[in-house]
OpenMM code with the backbone's topology and positions (N, CA, C; nanometers):
from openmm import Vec3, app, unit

residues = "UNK UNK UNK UNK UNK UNK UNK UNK UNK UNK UNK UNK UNK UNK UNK UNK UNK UNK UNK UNK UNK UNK UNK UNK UNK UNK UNK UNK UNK UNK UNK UNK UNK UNK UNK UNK UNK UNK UNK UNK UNK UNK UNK UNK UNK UNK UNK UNK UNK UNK UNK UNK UNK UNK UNK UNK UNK UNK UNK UNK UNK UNK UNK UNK UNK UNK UNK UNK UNK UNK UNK UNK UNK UNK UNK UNK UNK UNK UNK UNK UNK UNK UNK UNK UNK UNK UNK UNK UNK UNK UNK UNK UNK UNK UNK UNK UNK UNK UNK UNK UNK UNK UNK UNK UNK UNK UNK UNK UNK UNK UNK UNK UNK UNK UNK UNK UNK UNK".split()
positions = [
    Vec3(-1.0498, 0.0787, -1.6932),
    Vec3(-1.1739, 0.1280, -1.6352),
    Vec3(-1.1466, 0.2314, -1.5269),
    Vec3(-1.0435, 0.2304, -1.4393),
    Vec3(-1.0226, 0.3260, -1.3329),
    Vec3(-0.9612, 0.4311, -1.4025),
    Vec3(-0.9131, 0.4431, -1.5303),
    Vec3(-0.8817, 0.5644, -1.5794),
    Vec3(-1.0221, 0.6402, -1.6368),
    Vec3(-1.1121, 0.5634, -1.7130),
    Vec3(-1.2187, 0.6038, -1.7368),
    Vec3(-1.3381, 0.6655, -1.6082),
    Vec3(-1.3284, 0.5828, -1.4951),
    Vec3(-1.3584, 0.6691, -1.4211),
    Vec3(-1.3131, 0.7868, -1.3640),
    Vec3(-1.1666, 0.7574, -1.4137),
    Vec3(-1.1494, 0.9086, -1.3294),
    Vec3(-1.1573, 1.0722, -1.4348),
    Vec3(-1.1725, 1.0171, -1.5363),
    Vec3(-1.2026, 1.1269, -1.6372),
    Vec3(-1.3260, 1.1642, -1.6148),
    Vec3(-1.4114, 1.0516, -1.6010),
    Vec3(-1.5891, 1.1036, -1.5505),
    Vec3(-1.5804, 1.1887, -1.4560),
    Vec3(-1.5180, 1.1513, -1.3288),
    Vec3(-1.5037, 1.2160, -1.1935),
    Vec3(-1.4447, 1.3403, -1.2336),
    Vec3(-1.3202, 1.3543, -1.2562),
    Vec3(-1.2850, 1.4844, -1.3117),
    Vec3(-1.3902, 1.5952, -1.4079),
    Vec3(-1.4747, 1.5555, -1.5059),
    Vec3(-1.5114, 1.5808, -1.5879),
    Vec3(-1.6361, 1.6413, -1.4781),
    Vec3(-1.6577, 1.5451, -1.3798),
    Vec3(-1.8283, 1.6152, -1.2846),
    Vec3(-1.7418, 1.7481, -1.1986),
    Vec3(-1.5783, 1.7294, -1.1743),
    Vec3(-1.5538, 1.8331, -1.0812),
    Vec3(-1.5692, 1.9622, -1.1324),
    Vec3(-1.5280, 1.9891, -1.3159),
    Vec3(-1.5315, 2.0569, -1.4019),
    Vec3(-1.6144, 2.1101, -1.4363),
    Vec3(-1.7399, 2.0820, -1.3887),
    Vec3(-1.8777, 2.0702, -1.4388),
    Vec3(-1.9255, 2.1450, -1.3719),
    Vec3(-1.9101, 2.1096, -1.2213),
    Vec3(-1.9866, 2.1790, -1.0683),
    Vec3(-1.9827, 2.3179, -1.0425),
    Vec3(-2.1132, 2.3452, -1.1159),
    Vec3(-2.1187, 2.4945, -1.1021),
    Vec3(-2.1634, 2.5825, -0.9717),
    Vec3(-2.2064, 2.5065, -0.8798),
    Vec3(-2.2194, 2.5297, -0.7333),
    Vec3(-2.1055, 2.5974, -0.6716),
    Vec3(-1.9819, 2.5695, -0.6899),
    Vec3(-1.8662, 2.5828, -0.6454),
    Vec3(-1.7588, 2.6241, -0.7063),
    Vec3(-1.7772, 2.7430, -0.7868),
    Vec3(-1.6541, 2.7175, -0.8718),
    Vec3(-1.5212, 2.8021, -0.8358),
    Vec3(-1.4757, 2.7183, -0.7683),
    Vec3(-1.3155, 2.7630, -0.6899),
    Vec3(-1.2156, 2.7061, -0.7780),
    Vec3(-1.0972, 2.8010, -0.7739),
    Vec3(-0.9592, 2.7487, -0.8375),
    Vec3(-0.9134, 2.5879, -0.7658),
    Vec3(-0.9506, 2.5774, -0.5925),
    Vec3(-0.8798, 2.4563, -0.5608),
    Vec3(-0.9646, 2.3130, -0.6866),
    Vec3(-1.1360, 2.3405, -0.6609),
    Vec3(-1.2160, 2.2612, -0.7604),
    Vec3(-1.1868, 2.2516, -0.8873),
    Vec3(-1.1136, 2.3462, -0.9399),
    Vec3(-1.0710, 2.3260, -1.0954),
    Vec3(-0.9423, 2.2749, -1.1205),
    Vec3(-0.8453, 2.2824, -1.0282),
    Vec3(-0.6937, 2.2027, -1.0185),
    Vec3(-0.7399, 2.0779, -0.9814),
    Vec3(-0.8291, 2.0095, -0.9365),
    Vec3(-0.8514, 1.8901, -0.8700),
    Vec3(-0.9340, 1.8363, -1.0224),
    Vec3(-0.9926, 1.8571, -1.0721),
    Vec3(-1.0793, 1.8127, -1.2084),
    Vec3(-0.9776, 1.8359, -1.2895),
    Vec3(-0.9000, 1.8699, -1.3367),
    Vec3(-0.8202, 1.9189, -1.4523),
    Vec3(-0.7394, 1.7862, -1.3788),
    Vec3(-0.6341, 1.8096, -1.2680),
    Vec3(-0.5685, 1.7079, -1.2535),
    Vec3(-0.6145, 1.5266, -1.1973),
    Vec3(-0.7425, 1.5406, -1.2561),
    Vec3(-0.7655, 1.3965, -1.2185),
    Vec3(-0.8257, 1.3412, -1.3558),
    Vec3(-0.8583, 1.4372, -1.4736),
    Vec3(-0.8692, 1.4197, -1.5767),
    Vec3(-0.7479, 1.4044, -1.6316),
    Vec3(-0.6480, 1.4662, -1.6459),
    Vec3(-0.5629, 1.4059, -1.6955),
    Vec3(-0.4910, 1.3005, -1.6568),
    Vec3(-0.4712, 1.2672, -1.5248),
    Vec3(-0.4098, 1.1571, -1.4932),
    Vec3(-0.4814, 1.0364, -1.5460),
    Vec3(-0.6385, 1.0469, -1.5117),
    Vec3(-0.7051, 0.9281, -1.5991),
    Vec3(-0.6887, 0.9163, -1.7432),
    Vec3(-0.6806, 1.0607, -1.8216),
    Vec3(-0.5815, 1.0282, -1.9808),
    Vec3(-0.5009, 0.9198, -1.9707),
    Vec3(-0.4183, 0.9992, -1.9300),
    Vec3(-0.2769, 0.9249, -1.9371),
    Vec3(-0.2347, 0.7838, -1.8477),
    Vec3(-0.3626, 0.7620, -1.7660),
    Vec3(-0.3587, 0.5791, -1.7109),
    Vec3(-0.4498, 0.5275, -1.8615),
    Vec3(-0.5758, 0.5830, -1.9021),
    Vec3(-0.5769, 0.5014, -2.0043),
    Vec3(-0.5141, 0.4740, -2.1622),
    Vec3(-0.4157, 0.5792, -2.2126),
    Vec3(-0.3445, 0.5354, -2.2560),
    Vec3(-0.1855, 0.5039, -2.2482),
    Vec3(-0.1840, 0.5317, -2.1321),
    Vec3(-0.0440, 0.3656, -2.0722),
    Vec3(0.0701, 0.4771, -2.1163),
    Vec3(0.0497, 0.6169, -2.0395),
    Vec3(0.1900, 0.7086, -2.0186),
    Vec3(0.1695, 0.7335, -1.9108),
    Vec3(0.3139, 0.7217, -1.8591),
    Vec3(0.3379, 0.7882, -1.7350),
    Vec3(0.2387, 0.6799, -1.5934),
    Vec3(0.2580, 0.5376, -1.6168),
    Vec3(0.0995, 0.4857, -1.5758),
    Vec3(0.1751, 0.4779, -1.4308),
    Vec3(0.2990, 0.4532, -1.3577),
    Vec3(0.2841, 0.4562, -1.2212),
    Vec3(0.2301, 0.6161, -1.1535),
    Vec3(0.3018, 0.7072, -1.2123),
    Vec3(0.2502, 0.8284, -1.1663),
    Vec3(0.1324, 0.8415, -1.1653),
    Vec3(0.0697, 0.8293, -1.2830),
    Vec3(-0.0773, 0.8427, -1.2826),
    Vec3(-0.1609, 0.7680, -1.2376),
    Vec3(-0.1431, 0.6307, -1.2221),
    Vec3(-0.2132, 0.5672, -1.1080),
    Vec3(-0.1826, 0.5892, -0.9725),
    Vec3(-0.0896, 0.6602, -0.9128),
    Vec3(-0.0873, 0.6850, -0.7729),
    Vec3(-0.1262, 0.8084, -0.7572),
    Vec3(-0.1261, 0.9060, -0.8318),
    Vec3(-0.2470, 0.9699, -0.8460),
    Vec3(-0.4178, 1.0134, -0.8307),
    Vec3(-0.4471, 0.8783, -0.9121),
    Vec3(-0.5953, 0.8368, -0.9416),
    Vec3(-0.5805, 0.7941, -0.7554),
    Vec3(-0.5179, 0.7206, -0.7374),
    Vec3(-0.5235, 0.6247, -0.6207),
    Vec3(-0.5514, 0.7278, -0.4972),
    Vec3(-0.4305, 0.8016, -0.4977),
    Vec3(-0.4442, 0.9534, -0.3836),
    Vec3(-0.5502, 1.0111, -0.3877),
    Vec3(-0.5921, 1.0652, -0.5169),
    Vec3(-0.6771, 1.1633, -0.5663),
    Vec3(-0.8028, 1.0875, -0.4847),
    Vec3(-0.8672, 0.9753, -0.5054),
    Vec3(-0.9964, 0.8996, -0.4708),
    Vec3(-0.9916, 0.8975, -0.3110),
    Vec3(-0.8706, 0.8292, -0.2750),
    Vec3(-0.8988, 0.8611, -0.1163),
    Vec3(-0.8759, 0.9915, -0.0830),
    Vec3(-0.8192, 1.0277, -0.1309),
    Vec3(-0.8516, 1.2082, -0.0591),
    Vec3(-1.0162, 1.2915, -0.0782),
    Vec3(-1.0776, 1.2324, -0.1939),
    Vec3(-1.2567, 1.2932, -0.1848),
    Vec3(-1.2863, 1.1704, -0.1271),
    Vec3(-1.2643, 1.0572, -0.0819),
    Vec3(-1.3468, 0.9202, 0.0007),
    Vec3(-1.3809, 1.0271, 0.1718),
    Vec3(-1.2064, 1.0626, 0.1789),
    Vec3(-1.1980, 1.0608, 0.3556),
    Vec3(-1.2124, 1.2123, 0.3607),
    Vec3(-1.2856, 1.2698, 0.2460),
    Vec3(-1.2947, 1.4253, 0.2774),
    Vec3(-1.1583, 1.5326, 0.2823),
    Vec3(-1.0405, 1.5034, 0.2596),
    Vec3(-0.9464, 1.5625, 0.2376),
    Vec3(-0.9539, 1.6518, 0.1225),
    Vec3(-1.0282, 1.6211, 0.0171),
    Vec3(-1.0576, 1.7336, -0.1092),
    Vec3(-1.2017, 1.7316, -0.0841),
    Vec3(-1.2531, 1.8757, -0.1255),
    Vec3(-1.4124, 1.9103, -0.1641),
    Vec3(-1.4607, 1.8142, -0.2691),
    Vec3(-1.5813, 1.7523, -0.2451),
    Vec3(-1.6493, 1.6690, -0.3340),
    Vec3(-1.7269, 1.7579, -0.3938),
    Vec3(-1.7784, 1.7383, -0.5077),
    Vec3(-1.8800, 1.8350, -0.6087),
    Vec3(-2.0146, 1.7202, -0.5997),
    Vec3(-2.1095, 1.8112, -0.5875),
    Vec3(-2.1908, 1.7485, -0.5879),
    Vec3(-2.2665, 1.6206, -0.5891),
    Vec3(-2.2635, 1.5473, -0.7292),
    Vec3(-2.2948, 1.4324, -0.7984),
    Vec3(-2.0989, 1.3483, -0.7961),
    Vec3(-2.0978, 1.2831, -0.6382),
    Vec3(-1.9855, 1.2329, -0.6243),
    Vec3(-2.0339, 1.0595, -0.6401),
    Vec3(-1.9080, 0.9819, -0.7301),
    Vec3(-1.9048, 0.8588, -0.7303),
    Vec3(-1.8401, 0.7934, -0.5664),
    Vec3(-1.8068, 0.8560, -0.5191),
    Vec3(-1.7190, 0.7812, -0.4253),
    Vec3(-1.8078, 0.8110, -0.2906),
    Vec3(-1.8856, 0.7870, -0.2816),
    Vec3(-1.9816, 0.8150, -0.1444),
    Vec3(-1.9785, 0.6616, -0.0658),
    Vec3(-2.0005, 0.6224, -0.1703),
    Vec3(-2.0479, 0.4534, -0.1166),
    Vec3(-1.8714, 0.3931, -0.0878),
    Vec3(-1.8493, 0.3197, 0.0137),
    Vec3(-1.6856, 0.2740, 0.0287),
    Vec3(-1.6721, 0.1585, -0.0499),
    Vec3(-1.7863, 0.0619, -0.1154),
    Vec3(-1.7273, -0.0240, -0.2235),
    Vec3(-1.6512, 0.0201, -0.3635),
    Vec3(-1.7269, 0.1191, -0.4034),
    Vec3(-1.6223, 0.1974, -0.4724),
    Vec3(-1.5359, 0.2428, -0.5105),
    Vec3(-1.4585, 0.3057, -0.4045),
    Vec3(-1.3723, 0.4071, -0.3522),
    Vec3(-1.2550, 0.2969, -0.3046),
    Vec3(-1.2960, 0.1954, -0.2493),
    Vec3(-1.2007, 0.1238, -0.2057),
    Vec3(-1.1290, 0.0174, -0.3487),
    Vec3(-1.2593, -0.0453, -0.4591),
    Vec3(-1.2225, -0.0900, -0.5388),
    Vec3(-1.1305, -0.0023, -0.6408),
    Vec3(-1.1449, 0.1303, -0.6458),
    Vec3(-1.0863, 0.2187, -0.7228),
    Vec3(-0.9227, 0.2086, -0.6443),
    Vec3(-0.9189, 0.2433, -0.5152),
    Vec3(-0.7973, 0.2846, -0.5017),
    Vec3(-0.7380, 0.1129, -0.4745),
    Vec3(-0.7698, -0.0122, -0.4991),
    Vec3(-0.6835, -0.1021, -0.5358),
    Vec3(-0.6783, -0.1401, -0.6321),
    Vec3(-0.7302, -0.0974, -0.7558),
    Vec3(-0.7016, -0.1429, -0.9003),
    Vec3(-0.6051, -0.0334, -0.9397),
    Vec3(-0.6000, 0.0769, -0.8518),
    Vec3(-0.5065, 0.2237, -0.9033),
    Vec3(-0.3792, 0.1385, -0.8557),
    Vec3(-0.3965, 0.1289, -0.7792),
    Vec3(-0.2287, 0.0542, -0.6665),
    Vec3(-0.1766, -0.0361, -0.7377),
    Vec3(-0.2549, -0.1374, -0.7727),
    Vec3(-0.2687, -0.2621, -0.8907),
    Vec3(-0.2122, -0.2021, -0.9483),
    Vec3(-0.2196, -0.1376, -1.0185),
    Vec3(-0.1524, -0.0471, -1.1685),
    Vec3(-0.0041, -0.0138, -1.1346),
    Vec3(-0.0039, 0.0756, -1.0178),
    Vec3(0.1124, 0.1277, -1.0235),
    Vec3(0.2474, 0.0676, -0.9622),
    Vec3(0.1955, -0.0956, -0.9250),
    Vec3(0.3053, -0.2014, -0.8968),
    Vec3(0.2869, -0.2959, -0.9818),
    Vec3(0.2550, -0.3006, -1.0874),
    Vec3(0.2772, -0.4147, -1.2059),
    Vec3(0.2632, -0.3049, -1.3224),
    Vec3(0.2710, -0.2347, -1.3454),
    Vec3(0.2806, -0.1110, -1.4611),
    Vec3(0.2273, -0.1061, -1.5275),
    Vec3(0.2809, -0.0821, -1.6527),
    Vec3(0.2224, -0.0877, -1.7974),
    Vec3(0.1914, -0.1655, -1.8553),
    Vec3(0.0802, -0.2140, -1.9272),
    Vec3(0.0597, -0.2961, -2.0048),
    Vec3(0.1667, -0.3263, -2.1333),
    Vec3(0.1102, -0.4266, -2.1811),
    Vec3(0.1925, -0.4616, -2.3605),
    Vec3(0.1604, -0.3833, -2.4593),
    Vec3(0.0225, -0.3005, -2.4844),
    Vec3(-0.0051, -0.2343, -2.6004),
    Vec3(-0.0116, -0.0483, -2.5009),
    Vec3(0.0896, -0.0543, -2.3832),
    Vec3(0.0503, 0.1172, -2.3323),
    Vec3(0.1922, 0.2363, -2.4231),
    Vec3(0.1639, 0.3153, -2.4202),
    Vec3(0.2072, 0.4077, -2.5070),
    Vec3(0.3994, 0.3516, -2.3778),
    Vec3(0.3663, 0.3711, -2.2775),
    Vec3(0.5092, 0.3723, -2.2126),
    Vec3(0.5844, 0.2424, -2.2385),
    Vec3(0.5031, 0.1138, -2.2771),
    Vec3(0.5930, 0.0295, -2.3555),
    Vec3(0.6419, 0.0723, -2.4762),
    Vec3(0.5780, 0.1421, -2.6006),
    Vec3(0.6803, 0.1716, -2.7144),
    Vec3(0.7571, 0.2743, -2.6864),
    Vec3(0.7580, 0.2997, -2.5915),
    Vec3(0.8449, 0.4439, -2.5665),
    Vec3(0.9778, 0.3796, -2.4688),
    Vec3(0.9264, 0.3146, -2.3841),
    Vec3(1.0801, 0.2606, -2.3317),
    Vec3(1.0881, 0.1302, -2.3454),
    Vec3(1.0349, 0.0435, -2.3758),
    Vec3(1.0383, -0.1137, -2.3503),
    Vec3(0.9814, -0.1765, -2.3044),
    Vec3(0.9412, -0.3057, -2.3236),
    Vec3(0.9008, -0.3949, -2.2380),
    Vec3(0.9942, -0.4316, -2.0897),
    Vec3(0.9359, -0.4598, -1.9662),
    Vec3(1.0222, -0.5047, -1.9097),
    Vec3(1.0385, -0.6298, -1.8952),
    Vec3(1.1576, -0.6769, -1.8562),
    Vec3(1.1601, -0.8543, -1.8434),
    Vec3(1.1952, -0.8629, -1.6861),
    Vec3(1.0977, -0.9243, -1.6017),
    Vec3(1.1727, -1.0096, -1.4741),
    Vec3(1.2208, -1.0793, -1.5243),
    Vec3(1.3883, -1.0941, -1.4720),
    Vec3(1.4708, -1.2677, -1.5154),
    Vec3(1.5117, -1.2590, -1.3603),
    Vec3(1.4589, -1.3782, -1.3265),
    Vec3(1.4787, -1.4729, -1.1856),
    Vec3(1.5867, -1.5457, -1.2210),
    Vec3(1.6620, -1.5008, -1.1188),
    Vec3(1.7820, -1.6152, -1.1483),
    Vec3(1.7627, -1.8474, -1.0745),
    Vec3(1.8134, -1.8372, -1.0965),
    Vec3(1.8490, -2.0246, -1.1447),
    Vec3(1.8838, -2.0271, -1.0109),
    Vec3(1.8679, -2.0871, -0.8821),
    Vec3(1.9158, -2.1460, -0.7869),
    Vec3(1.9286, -2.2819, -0.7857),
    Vec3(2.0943, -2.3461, -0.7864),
    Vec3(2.1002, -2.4750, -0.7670),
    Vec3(2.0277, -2.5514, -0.6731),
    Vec3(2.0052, -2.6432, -0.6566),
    Vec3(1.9126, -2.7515, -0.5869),
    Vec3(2.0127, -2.8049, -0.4876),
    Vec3(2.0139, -2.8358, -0.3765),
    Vec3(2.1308, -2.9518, -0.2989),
    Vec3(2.0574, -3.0422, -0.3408),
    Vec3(2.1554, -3.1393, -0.3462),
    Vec3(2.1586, -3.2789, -0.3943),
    Vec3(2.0456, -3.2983, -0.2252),
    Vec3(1.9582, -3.4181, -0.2200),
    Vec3(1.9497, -3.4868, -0.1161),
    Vec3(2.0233, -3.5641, -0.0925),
    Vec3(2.0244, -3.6142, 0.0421),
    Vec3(2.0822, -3.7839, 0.0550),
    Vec3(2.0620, -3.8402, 0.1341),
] * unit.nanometer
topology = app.Topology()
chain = topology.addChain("A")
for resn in residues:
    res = topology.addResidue(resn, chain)
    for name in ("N", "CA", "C"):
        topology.addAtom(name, app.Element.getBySymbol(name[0]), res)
């Protein structure tokens, strides 16, 4: 879902004909694709820290917002940039394109003996 929003979001920056500056079209182009590529599971830490940056930077005004902005309200904005974070410290899913491409990963915790009590 936070990739899907961020293709919407991208897709309104793309859109905003009020404003149409090169910085506004690098910011829609690159938040559309990063939401691509979080929803189909390439490249998903990059691209969720991305999505994650990208949202607080139009939350706290660091990038120009276009008009018809999702992130006005801070329940939002805040749920977005911890499901992005979410993402990009537990990774990829089981069916994301970056598992058939490199692997699944395995945590193996190792075995710590027990002391005996007594």
């Amino acid at each position: 879902m936070v990739g899907i929003t961020a293709i919407i979001q991208g897709g309104v920056y793309l859109a905003d004909r009020n404003n149409p500056t090169a910085e506004i079209w690098l910011i829609g182009t690159l938040v559309v694709a990063s939401g691509i590529s979080l929803s189909i599971g390439f490249l998903t830490p990059f691209a969720g820290g991305l999505i994650a940056f990208a949202t607080l930077g139009i939350a706290l005004s660091w990038l120009p917002s276009p008009t018809p902005n999702f992130f006005n309200a801070p329940l939002p904005t805040i749920l977005v940039i911890v499901v992005a974070a979410a993402v990009v410290f537990l990774g990829p899913g089981f069916l994301s394109l970056d598992c058939r491409l490199f692997g699944r990963r395995e945590i193996i915790i190792p075995h710590s003996p027990r002391q005996p009590e007594r």
